[in-house]
KEKE-3310 file (N, C-alpha, C; in steps of 0.2 Angstrom, whole numbers, plus 5000, padded with zeros to 4 digits):
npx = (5033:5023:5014:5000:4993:4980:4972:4960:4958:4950:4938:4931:4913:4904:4896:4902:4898:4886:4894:4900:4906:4918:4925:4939:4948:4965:4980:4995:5007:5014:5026:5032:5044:5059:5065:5076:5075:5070:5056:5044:5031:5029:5036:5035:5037:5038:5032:5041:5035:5019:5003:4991:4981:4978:4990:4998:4998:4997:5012:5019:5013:5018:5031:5033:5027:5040:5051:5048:5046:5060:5066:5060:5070:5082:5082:5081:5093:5101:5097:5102:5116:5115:5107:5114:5125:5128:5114:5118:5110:5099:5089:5071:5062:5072:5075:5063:5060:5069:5070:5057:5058:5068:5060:5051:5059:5063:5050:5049:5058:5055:5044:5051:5058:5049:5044:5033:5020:5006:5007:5003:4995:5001:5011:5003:4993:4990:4999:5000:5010:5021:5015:5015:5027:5033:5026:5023:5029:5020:5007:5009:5011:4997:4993:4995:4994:4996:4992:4978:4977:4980:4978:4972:4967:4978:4989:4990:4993:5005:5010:5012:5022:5033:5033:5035:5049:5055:5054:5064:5076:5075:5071:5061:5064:5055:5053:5055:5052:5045:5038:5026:5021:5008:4998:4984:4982:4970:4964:4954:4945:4943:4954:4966:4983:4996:5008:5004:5001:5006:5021:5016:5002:4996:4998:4990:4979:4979:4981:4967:4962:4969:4963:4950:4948:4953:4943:4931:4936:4943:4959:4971:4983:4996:4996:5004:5002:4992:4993:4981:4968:4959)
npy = (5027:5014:5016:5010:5006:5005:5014:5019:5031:5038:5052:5067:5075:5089:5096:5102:5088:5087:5078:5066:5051:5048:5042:5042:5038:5036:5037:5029:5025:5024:5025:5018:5029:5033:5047:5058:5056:5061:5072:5068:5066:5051:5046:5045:5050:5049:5063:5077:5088:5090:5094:5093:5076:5066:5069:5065:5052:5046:5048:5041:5027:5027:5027:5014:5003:5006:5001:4989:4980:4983:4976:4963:4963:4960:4949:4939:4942:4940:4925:4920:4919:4922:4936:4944:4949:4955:4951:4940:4938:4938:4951:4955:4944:4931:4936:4937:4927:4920:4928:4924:4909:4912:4914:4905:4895:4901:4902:4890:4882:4888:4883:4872:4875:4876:4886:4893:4892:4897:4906:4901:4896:4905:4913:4918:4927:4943:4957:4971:4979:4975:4977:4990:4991:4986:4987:4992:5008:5018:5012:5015:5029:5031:5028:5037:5047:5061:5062:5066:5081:5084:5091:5102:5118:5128:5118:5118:5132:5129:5119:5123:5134:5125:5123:5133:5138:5124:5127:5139:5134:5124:5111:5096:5101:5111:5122:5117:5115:5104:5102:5112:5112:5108:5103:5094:5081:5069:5056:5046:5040:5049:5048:5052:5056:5053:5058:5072:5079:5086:5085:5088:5092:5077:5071:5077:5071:5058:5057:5062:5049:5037:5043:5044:5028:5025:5029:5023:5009:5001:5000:4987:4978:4972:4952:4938:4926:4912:4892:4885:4870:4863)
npz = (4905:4913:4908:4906:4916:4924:4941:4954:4964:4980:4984:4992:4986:4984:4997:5016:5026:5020:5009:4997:4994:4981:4965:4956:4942:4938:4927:4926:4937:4954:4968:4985:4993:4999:5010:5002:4988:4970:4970:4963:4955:4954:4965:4980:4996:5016:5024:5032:5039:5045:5046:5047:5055:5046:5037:5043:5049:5035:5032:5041:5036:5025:5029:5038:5031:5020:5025:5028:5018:5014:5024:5019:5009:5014:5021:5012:5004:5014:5014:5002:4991:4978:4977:4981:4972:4956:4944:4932:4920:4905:4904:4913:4914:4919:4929:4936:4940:4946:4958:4963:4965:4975:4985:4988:4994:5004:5011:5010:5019:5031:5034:5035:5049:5057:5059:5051:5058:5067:5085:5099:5115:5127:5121:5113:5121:5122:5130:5135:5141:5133:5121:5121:5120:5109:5096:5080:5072:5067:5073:5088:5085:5081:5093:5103:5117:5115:5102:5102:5103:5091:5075:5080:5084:5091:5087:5075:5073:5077:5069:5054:5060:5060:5048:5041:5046:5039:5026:5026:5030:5017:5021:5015:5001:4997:4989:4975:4959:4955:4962:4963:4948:4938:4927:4921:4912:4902:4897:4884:4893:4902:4915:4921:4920:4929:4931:4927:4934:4950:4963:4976:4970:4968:4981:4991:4985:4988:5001:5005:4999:5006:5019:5018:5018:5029:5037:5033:5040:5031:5027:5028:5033:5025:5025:5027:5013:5013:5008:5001:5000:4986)
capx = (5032:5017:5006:4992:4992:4976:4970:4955:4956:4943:4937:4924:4910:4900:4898:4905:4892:4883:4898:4898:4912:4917:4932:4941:4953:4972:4986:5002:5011:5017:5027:5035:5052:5063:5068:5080:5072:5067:5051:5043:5023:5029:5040:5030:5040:5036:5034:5045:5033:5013:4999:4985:4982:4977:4992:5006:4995:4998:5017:5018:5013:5023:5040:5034:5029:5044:5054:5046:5047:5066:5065:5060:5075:5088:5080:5082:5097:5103:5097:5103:5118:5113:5105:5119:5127:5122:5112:5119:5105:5097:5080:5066:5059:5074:5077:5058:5060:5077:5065:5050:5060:5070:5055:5047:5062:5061:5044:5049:5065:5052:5040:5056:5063:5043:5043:5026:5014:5004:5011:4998:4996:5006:5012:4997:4991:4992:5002:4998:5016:5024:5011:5017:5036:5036:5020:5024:5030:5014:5002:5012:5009:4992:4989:5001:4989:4999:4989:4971:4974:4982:4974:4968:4970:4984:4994:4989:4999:5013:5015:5013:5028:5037:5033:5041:5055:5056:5055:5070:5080:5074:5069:5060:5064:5046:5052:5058:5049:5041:5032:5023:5019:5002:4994:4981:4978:4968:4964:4950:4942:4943:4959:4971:4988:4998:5013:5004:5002:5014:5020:5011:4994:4994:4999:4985:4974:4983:4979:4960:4960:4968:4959:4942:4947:4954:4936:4930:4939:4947:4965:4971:4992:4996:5000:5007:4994:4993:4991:4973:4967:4951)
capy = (5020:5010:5023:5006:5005:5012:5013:5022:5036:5042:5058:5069:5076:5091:5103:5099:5088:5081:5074:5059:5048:5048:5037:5046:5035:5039:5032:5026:5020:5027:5019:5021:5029:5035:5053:5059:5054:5065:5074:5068:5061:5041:5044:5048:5050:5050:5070:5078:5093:5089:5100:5087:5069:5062:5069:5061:5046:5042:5048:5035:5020:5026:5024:5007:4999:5007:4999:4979:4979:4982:4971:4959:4962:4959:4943:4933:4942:4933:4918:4916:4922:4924:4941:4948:4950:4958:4944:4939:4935:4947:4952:4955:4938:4927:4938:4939:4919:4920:4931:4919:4906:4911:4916:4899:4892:4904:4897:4879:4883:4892:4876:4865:4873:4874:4894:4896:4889:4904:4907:4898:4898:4910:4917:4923:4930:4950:4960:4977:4983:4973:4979:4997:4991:4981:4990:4997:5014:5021:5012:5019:5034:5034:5029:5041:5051:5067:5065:5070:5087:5084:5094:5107:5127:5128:5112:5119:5137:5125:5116:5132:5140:5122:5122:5140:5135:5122:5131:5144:5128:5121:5104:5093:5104:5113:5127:5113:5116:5097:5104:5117:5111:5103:5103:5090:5080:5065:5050:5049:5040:5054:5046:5056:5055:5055:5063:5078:5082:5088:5081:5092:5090:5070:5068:5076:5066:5051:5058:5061:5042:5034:5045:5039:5022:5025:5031:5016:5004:4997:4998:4979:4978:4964:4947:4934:4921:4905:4890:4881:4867:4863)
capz = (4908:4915:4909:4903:4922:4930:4947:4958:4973:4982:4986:4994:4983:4990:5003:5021:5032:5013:5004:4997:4991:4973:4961:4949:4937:4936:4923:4928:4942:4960:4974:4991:4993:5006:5008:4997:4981:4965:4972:4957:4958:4955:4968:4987:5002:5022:5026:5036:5042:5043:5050:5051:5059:5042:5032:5049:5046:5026:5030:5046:5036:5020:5033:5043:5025:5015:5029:5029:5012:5014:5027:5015:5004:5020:5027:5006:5002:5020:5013:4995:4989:4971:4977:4984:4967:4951:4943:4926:4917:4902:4906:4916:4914:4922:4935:4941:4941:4952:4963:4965:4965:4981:4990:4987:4995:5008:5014:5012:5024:5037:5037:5038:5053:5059:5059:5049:5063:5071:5090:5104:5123:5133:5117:5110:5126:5123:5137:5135:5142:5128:5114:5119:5117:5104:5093:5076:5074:5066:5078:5092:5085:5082:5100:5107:5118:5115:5097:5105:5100:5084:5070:5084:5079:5093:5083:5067:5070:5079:5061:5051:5062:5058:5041:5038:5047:5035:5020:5025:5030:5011:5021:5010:4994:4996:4982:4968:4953:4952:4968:4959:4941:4938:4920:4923:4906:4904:4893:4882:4898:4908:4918:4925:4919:4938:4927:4924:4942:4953:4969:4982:4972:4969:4988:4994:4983:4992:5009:5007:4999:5014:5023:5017:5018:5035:5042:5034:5042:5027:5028:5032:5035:5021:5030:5022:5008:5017:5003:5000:4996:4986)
cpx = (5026:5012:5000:4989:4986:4971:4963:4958:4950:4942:4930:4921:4905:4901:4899:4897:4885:4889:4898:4904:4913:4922:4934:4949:4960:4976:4993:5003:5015:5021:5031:5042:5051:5064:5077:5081:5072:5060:5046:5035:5023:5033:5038:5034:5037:5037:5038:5039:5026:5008:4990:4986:4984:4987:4999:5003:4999:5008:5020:5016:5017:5030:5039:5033:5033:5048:5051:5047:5058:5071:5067:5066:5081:5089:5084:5088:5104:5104:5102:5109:5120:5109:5109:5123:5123:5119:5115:5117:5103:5088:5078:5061:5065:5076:5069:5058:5064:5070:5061:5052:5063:5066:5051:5050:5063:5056:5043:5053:5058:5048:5043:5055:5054:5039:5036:5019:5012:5006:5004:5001:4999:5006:5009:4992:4993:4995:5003:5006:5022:5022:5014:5024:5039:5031:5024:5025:5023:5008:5004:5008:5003:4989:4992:4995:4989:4994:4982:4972:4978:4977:4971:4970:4976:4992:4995:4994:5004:5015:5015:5018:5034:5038:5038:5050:5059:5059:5059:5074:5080:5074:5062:5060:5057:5047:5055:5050:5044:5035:5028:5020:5014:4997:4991:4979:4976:4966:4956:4941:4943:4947:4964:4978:4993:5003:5012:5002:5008:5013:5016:5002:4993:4995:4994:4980:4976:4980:4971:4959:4961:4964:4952:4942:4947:4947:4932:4932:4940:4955:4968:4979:4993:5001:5000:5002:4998:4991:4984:4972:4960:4947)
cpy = (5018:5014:5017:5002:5009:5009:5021:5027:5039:5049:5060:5073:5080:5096:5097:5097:5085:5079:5070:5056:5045:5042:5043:5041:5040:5034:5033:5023:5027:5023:5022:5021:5035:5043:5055:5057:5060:5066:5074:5064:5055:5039:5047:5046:5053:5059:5073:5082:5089:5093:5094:5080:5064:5062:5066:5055:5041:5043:5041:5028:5020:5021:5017:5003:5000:5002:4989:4977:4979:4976:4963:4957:4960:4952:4937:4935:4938:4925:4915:4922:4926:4932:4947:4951:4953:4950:4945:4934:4939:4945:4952:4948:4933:4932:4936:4930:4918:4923:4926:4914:4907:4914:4910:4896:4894:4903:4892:4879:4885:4884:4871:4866:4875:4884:4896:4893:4897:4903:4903:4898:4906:4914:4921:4928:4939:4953:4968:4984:4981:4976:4986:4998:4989:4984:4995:5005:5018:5019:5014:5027:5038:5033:5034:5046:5059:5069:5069:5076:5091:5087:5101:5115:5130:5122:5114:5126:5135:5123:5121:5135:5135:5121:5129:5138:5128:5125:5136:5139:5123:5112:5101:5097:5109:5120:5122:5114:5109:5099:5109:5117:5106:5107:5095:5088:5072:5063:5052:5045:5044:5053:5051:5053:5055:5059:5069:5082:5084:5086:5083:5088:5083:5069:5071:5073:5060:5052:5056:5055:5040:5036:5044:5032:5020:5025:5025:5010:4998:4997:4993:4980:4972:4959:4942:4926:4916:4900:4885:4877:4864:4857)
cpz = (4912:4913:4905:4911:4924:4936:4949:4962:4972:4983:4988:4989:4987:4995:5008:5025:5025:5008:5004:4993:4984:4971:4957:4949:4935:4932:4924:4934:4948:4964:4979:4991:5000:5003:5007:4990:4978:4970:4966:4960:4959:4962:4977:4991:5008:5022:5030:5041:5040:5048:5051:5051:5052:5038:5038:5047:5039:5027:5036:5042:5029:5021:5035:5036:5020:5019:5029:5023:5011:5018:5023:5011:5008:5019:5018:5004:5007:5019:5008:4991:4983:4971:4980:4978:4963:4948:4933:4921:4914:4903:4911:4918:4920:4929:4940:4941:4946:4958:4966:4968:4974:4988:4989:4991:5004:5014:5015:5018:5031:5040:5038:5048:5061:5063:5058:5052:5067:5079:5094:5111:5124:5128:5112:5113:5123:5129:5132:5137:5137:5122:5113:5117:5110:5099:5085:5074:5075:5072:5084:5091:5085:5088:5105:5110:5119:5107:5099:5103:5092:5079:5075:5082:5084:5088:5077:5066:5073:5072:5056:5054:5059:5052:5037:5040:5042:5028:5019:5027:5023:5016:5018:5003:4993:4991:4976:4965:4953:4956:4965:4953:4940:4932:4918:4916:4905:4898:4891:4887:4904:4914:4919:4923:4923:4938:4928:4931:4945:4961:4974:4979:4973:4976:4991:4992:4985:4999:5009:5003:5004:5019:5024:5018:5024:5040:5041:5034:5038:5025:5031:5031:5029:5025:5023:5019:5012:5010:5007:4998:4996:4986)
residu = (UNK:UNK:UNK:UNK:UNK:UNK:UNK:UNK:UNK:UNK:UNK:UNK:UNK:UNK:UNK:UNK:UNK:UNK:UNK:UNK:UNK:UNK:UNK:UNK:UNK:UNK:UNK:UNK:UNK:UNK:UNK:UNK:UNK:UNK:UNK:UNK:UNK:UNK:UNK:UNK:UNK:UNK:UNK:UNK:UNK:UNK:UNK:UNK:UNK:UNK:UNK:UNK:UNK:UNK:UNK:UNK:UNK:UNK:UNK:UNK:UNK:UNK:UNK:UNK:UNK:UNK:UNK:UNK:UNK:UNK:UNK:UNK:UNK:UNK:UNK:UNK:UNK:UNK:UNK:UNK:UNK:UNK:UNK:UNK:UNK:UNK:UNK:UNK:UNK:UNK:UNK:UNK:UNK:UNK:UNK:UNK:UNK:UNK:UNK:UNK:UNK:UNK:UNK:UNK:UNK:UNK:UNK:UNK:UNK:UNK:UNK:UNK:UNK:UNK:UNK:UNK:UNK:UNK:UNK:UNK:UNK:UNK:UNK:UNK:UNK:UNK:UNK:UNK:UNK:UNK:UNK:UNK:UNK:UNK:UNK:UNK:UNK:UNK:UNK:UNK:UNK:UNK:UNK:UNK:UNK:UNK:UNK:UNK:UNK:UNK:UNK:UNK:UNK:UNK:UNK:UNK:UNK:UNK:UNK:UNK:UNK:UNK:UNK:UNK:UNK:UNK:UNK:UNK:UNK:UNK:UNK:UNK:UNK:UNK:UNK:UNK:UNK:UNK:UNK:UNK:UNK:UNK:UNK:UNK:UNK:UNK:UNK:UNK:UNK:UNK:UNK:UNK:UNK:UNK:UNK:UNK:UNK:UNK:UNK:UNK:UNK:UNK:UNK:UNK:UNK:UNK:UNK:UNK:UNK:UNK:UNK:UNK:UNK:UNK:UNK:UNK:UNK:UNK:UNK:UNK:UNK:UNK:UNK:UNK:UNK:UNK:UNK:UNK:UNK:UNK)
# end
């Protein structure tokens, strides 16, 4: 399934200190899931164990946008009780209508009750002891000043002691078979088929994307399309 889907990641190219940053083409489809899923490549979950900054990173914004997106399903299922049920309609078309449909209404309701107006004064004011209370998990963490020696060769045999201790505990499954099987074959454009990977390799070719995009200050949190008029 989706395999007429293709997407980019980046990667480094190069000795360390001349690398230069590449694309390489993948086909199919991934998405964020919660642990206790298939350990399968379409299906990438928050880590439990991590040895460097970058790979706590990619599992930290896994968890806070698996979680808003969930969110998302709370707030309209709240709304509209046509989502609470199974929808008894056949197909993919009337359902993705139902959908749009209660998120249109969704947004109408907000601008009735005069919710979708950005905050001002007082309440746009930043407070510094509020930011740290009220601050998303992951930006928490990346400001946590206990990180400072994350990634260090002290931190790195601490996660290597937690990671064994994992693996005699079998937390995250890290002897399952999908973990280990990687027969890389690709389209007659040179694409990557994300199937024929296995969950460990794609997830590092996840990290050093994020990673790269992270150092250049392109990862933006998505906020909500405001409408235009021309």
């Amino acid at each position: 399934m989706l395999q007429d889907n293709v997407f980019d990641l980046l990667y480094w190219e190069g000795a360390v200190g001349k690398s230069e940053i590449c694309r390489q083409q993948y086909r199919g489809a991934w998405g964020l899931v919660d642990n206790g899923y298939h350990r399968w490549t379409s299906t990438q979950a928050p880590a439990k164990v991590n040895a460097l900054i970058s790979e706590q990173r990619l599992s930290d914004w896994i968890e806070s946008f698996r979680k808003d997106v969930e969110c998302v399903f709370g707030i309209l299922k709240g709304w509209f009780r046509i989502l609470k049920t199974d929808i008894h309609l056949e197909g993919s078309v009337p359902a993705d209508r139902i959908w749009l449909t209660c998120c249109a209404l969704h947004n109408w309701l907000l601008e009735v009750d005069g919710l979708d107006t950005e905050w001002e004064g007082e309440y746009g004011n930043d407070d510094p002891d509020e930011c740290r209370r009220y601050a998303p998990m992951a930006i928490r963490h990346l400001t946590n000043p206990q990180l400072s020696t994350f990634g260090s060769r002290d931190h790195k045999t601490a996660s290597i002691e937690n990671l064994c201790v994992a693996q005699n505990a079998g937390d995250d499954n890290i002897d399952d078979d999908d973990d280990l099987v990687t027969d890389i074959r690709t389209d007659e454009n040179g694409a990557i088929f994300i199937n024929t990977l296995s969950y460990a390799d794609f997830r590092e070719r996840l990290i050093t994307h994020f990673d790269i995009l992270h150092r250049n200050n392109k990862i933006r949190w998505p906020t909500r399309r405001r409408n235009t008029t021309s």
